[in-house]
C-alpha positions as CSV (number, residue, x, y, z in Angstrom):
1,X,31.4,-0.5,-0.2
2,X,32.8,-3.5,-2.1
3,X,34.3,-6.8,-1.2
4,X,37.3,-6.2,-3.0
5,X,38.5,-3.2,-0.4
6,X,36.7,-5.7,2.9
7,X,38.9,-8.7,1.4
8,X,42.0,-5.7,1.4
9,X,41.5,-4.9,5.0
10,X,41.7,-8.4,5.9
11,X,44.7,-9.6,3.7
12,X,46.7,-6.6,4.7
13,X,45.7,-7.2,8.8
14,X,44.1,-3.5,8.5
15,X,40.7,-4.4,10.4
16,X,40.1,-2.5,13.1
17,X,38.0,-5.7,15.1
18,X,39.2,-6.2,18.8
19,X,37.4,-9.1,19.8
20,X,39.5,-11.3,17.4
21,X,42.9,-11.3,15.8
22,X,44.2,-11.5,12.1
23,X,47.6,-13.4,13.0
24,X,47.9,-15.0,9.4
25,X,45.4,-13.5,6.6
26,X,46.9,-16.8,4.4
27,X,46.6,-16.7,0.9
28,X,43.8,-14.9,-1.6
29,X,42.3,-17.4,-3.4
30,X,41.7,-16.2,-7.2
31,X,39.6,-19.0,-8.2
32,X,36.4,-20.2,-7.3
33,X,36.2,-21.5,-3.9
34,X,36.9,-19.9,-0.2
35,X,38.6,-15.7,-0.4
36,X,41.5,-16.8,1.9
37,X,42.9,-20.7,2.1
38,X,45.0,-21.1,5.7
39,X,44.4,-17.8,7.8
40,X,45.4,-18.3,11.4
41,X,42.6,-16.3,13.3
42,X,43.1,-15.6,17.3
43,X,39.1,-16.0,18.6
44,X,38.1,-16.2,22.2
45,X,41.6,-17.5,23.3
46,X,41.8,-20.0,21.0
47,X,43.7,-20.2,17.6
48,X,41.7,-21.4,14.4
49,X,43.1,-22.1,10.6
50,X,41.5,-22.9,8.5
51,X,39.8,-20.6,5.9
52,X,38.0,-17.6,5.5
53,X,35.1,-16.1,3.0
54,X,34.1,-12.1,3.2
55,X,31.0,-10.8,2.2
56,X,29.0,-7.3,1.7
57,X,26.0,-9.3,3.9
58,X,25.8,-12.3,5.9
59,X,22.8,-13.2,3.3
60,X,24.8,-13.2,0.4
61,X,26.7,-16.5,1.7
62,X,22.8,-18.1,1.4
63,X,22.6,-15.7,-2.2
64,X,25.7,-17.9,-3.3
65,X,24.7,-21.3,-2.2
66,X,27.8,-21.4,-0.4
67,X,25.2,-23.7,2.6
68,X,25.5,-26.4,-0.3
69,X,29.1,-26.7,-1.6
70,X,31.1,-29.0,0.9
71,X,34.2,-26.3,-0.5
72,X,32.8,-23.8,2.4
73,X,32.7,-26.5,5.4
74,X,36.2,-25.8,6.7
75,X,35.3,-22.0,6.9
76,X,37.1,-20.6,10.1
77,X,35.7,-17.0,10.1
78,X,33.2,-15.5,7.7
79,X,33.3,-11.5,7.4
80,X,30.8,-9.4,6.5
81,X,30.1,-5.4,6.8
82,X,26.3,-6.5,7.7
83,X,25.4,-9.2,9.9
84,X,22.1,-9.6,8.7
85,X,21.7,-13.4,9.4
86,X,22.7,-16.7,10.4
87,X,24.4,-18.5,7.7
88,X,25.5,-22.3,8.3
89,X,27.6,-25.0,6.1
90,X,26.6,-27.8,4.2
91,X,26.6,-30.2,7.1
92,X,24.3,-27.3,9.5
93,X,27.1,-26.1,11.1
94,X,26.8,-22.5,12.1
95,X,29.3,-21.0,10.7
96,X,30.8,-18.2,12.8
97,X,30.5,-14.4,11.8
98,X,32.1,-11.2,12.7
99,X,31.3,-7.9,11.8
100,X,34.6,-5.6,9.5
101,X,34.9,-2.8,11.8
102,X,37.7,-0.4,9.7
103,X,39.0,2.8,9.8
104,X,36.7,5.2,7.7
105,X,39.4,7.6,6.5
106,X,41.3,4.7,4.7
107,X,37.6,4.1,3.5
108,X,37.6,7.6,2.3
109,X,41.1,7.9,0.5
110,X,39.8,4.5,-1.0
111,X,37.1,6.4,-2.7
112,X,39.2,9.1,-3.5
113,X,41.1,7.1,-5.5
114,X,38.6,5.3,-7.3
115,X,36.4,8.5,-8.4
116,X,39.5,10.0,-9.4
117,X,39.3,11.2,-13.1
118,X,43.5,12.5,-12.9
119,X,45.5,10.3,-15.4
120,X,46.2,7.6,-12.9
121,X,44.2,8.0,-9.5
122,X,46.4,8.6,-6.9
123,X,48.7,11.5,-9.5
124,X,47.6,13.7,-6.1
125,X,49.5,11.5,-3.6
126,X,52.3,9.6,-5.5
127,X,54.8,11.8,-4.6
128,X,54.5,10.9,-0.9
129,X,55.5,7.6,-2.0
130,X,59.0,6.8,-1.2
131,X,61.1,5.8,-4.2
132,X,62.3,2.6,-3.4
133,X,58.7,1.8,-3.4
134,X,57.1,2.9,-7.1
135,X,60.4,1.4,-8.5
136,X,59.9,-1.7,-6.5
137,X,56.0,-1.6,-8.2
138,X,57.8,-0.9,-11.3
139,X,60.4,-4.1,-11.2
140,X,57.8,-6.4,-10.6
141,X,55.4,-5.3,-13.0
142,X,58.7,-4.9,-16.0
143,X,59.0,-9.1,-15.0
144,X,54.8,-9.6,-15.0
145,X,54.9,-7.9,-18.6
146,X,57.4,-9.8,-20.3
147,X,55.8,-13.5,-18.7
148,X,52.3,-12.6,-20.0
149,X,53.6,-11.5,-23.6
150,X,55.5,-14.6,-23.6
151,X,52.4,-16.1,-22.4
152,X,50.6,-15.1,-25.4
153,X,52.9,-16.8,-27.8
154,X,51.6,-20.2,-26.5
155,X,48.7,-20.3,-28.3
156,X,51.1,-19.9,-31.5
157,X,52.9,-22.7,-30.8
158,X,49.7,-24.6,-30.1
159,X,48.4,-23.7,-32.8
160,X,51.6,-25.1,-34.7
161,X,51.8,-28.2,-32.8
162,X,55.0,-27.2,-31.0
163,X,56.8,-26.5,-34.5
164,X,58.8,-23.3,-32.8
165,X,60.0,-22.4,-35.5
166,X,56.6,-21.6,-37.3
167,X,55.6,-20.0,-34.6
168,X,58.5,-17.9,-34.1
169,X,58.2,-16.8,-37.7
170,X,54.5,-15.7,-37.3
171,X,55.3,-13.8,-34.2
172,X,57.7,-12.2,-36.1
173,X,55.0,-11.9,-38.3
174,X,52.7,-9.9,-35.7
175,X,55.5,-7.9,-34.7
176,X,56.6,-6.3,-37.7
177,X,52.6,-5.5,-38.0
178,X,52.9,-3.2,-35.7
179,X,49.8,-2.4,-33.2
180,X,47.6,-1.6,-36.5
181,X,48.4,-4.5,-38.7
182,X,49.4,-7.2,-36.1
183,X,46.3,-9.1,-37.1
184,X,46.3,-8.9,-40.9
185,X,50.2,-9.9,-40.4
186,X,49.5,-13.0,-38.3
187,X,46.9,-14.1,-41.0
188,X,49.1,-13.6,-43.9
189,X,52.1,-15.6,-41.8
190,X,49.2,-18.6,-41.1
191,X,48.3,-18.9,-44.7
192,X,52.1,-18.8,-45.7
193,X,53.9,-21.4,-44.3
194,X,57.4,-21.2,-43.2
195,X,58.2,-24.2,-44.5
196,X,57.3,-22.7,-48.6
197,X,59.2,-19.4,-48.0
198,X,62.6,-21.8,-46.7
199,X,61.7,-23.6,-50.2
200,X,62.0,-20.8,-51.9
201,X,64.5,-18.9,-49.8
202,X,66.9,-18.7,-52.9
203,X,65.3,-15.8,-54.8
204,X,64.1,-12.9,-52.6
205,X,62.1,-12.3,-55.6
206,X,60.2,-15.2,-54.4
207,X,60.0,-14.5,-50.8
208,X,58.3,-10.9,-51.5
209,X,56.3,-12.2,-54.3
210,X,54.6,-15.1,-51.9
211,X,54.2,-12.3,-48.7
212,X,52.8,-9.5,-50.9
213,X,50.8,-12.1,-52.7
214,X,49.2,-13.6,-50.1
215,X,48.5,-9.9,-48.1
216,X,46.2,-9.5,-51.6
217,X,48.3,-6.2,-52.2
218,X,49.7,-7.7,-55.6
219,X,45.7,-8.1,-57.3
220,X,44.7,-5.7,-59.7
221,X,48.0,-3.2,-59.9
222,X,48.4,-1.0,-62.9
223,X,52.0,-0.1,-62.5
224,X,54.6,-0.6,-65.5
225,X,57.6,-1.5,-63.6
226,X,59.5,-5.3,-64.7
227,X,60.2,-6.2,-60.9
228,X,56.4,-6.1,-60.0
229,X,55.2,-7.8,-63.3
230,X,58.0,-10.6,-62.4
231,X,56.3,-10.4,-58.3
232,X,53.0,-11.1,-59.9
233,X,53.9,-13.5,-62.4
234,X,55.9,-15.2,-59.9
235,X,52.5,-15.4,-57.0
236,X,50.5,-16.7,-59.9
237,X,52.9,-19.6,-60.2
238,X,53.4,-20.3,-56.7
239,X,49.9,-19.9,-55.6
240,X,48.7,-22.5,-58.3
241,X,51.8,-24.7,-57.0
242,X,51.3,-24.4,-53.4
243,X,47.6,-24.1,-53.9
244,X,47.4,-20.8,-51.5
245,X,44.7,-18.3,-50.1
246,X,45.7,-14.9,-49.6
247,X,43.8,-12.4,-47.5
248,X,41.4,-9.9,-48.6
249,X,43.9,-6.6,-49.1
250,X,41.2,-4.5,-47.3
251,X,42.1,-5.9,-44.0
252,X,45.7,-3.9,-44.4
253,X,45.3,-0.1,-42.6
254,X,47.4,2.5,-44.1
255,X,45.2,5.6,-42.3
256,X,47.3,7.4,-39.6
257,X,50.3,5.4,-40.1
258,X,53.2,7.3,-41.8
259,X,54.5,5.8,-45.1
260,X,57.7,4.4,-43.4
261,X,55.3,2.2,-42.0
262,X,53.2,0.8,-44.4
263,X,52.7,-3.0,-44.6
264,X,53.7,-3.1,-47.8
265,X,57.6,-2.1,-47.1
266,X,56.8,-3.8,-43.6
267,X,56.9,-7.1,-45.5
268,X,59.1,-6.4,-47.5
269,X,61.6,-6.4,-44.4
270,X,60.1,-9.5,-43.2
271,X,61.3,-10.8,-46.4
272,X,64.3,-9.8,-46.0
273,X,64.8,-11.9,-42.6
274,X,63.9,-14.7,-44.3
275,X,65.8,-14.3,-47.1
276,X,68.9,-13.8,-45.1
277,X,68.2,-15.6,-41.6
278,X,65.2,-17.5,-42.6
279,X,63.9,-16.0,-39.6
280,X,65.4,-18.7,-37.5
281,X,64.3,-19.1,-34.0
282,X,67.3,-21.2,-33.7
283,X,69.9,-18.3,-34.7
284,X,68.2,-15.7,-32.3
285,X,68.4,-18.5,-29.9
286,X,72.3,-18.7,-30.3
287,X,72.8,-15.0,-29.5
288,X,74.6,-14.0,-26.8
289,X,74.9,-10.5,-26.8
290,X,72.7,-8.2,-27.7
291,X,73.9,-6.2,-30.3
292,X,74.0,-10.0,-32.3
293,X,70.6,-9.8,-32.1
294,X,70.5,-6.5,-33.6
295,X,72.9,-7.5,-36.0
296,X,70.2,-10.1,-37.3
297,X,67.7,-6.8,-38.0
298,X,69.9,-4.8,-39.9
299,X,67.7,-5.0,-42.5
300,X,67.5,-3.1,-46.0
301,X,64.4,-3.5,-48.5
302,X,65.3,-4.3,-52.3
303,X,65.8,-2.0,-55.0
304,X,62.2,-1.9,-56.0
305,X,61.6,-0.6,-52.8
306,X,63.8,2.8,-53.1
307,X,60.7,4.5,-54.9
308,X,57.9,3.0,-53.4
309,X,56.0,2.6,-49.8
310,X,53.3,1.5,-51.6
311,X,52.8,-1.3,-54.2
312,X,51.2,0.9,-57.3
313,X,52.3,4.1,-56.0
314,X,55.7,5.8,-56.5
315,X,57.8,8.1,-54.1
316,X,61.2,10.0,-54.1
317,X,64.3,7.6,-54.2
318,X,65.5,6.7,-50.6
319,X,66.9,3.9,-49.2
320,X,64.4,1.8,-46.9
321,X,66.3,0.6,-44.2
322,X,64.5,-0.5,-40.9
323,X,64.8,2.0,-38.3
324,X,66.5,1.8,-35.0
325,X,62.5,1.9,-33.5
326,X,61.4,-0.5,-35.3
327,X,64.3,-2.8,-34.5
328,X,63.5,-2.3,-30.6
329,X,59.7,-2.3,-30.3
330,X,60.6,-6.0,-32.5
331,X,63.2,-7.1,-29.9
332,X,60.7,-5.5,-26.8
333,X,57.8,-7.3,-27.8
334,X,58.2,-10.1,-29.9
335,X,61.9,-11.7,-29.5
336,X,62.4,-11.7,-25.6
337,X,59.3,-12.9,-24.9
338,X,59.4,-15.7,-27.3
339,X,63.1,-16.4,-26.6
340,X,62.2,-16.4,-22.7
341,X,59.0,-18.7,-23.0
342,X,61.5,-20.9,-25.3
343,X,64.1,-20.8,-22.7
344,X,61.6,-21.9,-19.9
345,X,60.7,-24.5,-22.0
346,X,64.5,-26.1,-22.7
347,X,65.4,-25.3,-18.8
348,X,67.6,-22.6,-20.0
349,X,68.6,-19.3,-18.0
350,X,66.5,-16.8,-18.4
351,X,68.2,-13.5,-16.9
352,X,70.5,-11.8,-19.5
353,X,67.0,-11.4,-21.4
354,X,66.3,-9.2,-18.8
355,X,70.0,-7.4,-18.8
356,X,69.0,-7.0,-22.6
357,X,66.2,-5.0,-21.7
358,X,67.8,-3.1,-19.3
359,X,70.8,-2.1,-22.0
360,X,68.0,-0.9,-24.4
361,X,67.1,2.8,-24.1
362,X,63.6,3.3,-22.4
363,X,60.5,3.6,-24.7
364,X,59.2,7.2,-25.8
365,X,55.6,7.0,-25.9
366,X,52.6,8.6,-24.4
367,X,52.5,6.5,-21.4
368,X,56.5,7.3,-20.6
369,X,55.9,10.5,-21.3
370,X,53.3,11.1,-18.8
371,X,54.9,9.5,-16.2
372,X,58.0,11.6,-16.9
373,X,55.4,14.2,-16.9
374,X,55.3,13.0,-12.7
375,X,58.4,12.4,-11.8
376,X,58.5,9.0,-12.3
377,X,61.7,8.4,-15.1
378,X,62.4,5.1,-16.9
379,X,66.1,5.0,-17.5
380,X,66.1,1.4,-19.5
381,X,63.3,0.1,-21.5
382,X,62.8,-2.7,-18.7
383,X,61.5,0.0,-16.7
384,X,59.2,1.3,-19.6
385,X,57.7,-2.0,-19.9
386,X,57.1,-1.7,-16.3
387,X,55.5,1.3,-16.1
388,X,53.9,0.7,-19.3
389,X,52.5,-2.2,-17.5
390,X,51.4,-0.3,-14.2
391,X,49.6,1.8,-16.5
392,X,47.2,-0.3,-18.6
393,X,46.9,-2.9,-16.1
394,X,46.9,-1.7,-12.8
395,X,45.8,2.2,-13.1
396,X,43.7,1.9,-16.2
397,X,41.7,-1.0,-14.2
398,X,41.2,0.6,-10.9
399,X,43.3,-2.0,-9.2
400,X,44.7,0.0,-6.6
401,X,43.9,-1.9,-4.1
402,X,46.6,-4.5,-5.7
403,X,49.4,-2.2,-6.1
404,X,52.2,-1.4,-4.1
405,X,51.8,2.3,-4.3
406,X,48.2,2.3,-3.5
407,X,48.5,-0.3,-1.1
408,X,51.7,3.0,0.5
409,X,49.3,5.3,-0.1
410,X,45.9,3.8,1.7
411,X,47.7,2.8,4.6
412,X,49.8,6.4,4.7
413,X,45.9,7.6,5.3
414,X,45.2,5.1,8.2
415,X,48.1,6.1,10.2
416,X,47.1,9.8,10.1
């Protein structure tokens, strides 16, 4: 047994007790303090509110020193599966307890569901599930997702003392680094200021001399080809001039990534952004469609780059142009998110970021896939995110006891 299903039974009024009534559960309290703040309880005729703790064992109220925080006095009810003891408040005030009577084939499907080793725990029972309620789950989570990226961009623009536009570009930054070199990307973006490349925005010599530079991908190349002796010449100068510290090279991964996808052409693009749009938060800002947006990311590497994925290495010729994925995952998870924490900021509207995501086509990965795989179709890649989301933060977590279609599923068990 845990406290987490016990506080479940009682927030969803699924307690089976007859000698009091849940008639509010309130509100779960997530920080330190009381489980419930303002539940309404019906005891012995008379209504209480006030708040309520749950525990495993009376004793574990005395375990937590809750008889010594003042927080506890205004407990209403305290719920445990085992009254072992009498437990009373800072001021030696018994504090009333009841014993969780619940239904023990919830309890049961409970387990199930936790000790299941399917893909996601309840892949037996989701088709039971009416659809209006999985892609109810799925909406909310699509909106959770795209708050807590955008979430994560605030320590970038802490970290840049609200300069936006800094931390715009080094989101960018991460972004273009792709899951493998998001790190390495944001370093090389920290240690490059914006404010340099705009200097040198001019020559897009410049631009990809300073980013490959300071990734440490320029040091120690053997290649005879003029373009990268004028790259390296160029670093040396601009190093010693903006007295710079690149990054050790051996942070870059190449291993399982195709060549499309290497960092070098990967910055390569970035350079091109700047060189063209000098990655301006502001000009993504101004967008109002969509497809602008993607007009900003039409983006096509320099010459040097038709024979080479690799600095030092040469390939057939072919024109590097960034890919229609690319393009989306960038728009998915870097420039909503940043555009809609932005917007929140300014007291701007928020929704047509969310239209945008529901114009793009849904995300082919392994997590799609397997949903697919289940019946469960994203048609837009709002949905994706969502499911995406349900995945890796609810399923992948064992949280079923916070989801809507485990919440559908439990209770489907309690009225059998």
């Amino acid at each position: 047994m845990t406290e987490a299903f016990l506080q479940y039974l009682f927030e969803h009024q699924l307690l089976e007790n007859k000698e009091f009534e849940v008639l509010s559960p309130g509100y779960k309290n997530k920080d330190a303090g009381p489980d419930f703040f303002n539940a309404k309880i019906k005891l012995d005729d008379i209504v209480w509110a006030g708040n309520v703790e749950i525990h495993i064992n009376a004793s574990d109220w005395n375990k937590h020193q809750h008889f010594k925080d003042k927080s506890y006095n205004n407990i209403i009810l305290h719920l445990v599966l085992n009254k072992d003891t009498e437990v009373k408040n800072s001021v030696e005030e018994i504090v009333k307890t009841k014993e969780i009577k619940y239904n023990k084939t919830l309890y049961k499907k409970y387990l199930d569901l936790m000790n299941s080793e399917q893909w996601v725990h309840c892949q037996e029972d989701i088709s039971n599930v009416d659809s209006f309620i999985v892609h109810q789950q799925i909406e909310s989570l699509s909106i959770e997702r795209l708050q807590r990226k955008s979430e994560q961009f605030e320590a970038l623009i802490r970290y840049n003392k609200n300069d936006y536009e800094s931390a715009f570009f080094q989101a960018l930054a991460i972004g273009f680094g792709g899951k493998v070199n998001a790190i390495p990307f944001e370093l090389i973006a920290k240690e490059t200021p914006l404010k340099i490349l705009l200097k040198n925005r001019h020559r897009l010599e410049s631009i990809e001399a300073l980013l490959l530079g300071q990734s440490g991908i320029l040091e120690d190349v053997e290649e005879e080809d003029a373009y990268l002796k004028e790259m390296q010449q160029e670093y040396a100068f601009l190093k010693h001039k903006y007295q710079l510290n690149p990054i050790r090279k051996e942070l870059l991964k190449y291993s399982k990534i195709r060549p499309s996808g290497f960092p070098d052409v990967k910055l390569a693009y970035l350079a091109q952004l700047i060189y063209r749009h000098s990655a301006s938060l502001a000009l993504f800002y101004e967008c109002k469609t969509l497809n602008e947006v993607k007009s900003l990311l039409e983006l096509k590497a320099s010459d040097f780059w038709d024979t080479h994925y690799k600095i030092g290495v040469s390939s057939k010729p072919r024109k590097k142009k960034m890919g229609k994925g690319a393009v989306n995952h960038l728009i998915i998870n870097v420039i909503i998110p940043f555009l809609y924490i932005y917007s929140e900021k300014n007291g701007a509207s928020t929704e047509h970021y969310l239209d945008w995501m529901q114009e793009m086509k849904s995300e082919k990965n392994n997590i799609t896939e397997q949903w697919k795989r289940l019946g469960i179709k994203s048609e837009n890649a709002l949905e994706s995110q969502g499911l995406i989301e349900l995945k890796k933060e609810f399923c992948k977590k064992h949280l079923c006891l916070d989801c809507k279609i485990g919440h559908k599923i439990l209770t489907l068990s309690w009225n059998e």
